[in-house]
N, C-alpha and C positions, 0 to 999 in steps of 0.2 A: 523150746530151748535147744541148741546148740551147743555141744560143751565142745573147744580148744585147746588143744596142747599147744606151748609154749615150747619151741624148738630153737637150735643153735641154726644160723645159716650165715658161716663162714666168723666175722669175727661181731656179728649180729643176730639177737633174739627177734621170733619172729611166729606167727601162726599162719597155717596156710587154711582155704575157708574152703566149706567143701561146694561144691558145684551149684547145689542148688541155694545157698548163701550169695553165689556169686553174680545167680540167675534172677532171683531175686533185689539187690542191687541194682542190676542191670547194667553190670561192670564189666570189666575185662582186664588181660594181661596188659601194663602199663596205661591202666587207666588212671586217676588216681580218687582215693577213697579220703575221706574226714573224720579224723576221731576227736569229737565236739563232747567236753566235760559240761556235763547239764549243772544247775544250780543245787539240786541237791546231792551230786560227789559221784553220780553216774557218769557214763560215758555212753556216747550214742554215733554209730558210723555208718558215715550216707554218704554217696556221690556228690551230693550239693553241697559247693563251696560256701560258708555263710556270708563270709565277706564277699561274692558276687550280690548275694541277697541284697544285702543292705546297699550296692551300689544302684541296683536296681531299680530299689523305692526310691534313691534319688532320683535317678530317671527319670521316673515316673511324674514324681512330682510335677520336677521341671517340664515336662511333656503337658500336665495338666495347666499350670501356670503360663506358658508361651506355647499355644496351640500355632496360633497366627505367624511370630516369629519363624518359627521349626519350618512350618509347609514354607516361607518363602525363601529361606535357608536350604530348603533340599532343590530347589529349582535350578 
């Protein structure tokens, strides 16, 4: 565990993460990070956008469904 102070930065609260939090991550200075509210009242923050996710299994789908379409489409 990790503990964070909550700090003023200008006319904005903010925590800064310490290095190996960051490393971790696998982040950087204007990267940007996800603070996703789990269903039970947690919060959990990742690099991965969820909303890429879920565009993704569309893809996907549709990648599974029109194989034949797609390869004469990239031609």
């Amino acid at each position: 565990m990790v503990e964070l102070k909550v700090r003023r930065f200008g006319n904005s609260l903010g925590v800064v993460l310490p290095k190996s939090v960051i490393d971790r991550l696998n982040t950087g200075d204007g990267k940007p990070l996800f603070l996703i509210e789990a269903p039970d009242g947690s919060y959990r923050l990742t690099p991965y956008d969820p909303a890429f996710e879920k565009k993704m299994a569309v893809a996907e789908d549709i990648i599974k469904r029109y194989p034949n379409t797609l390869r004469v489409l990239s031609k």
